[in-house]
N, C-alpha and C positions, 0 to 999 in steps of 0.2 A: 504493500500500500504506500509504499515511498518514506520509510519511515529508519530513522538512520541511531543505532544505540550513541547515549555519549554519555551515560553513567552505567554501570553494572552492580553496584553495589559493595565490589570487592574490597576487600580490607577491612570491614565492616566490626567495631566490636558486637562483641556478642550482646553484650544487653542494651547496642543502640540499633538490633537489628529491626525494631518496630519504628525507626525512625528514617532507617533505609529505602529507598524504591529502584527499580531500575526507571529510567528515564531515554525516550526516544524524541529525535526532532524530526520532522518533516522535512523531505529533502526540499522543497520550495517553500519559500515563501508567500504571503498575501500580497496584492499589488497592492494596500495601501503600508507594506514593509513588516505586517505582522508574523509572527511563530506561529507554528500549531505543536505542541507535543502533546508524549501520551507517556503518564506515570503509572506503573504497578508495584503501588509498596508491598513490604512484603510481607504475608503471612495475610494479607485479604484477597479476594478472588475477582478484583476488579481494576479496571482500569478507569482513569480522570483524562479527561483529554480539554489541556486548558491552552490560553496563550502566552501563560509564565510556566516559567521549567518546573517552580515548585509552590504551587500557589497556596496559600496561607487560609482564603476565604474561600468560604461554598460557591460566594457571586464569581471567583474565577473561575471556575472549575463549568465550561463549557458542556460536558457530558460526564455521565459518571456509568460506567458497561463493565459487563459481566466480560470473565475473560475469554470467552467463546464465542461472543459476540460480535462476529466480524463485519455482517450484515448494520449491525448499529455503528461501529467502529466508521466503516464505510459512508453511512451517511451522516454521521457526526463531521468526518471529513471533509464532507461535500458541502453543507451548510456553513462552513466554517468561511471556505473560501467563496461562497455563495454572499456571505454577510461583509464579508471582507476585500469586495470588488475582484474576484474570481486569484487564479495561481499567477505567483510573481516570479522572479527567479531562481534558479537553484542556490540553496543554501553551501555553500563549501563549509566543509568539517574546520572544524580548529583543531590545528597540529596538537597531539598528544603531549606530557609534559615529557620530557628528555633527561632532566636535569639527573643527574649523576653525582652524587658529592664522592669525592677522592676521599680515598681511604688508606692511609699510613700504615705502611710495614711495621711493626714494631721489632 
């Protein structure tokens, strides 16, 4: 459905695993510049599909679907970009982090 992971939850402590989700973005954009993602925290069996990565209130949270609900999935997507002056350009990923710190021989 055009939908691109850029959190997976990994490294996660154990007792913040109820605060974890995996997180997808939509490879395009809205043409008025907007996001669509789709969050599945973990250990509930649904998916929020809002236009912030981690929205806070219910008024963000665009659709809220079961996670087999692809059919709904589908036209929560379509209404999105329907509301939002239809699909804008493809989103490019942001480079992963790289960062490496050196680590001394002792």
């Amino acid at each position: 459905m055009g939908f691109n992971k850029i959190t997976d939850g990994s490294g996660a402590k154990q007792e913040k695993l109820f605060l974890d989700s995996w997180v997808y973005q939509h490879s395009r954009d809205a043409q008025d510049g907007s996001h669509l993602f789709v969050a599945h925290p973990f250990g509930i069996p649904t998916c929020r599909v809002s236009a912030l990565q981690s929205p806070l209130d219910s008024k963000d949270v665009f659709a809220d679907l079961g996670l087999d609900d692809t059919v709904g999935l589908q036209n929560a997507v379509n209404q999105f970009f329907v509301l939002h002056g239809g699909m804008g350009r493809e989103v490019v990923p942001a480079p992963g982090n790289t960062f490496r710190p050196y680590r001394r021989q002792l």
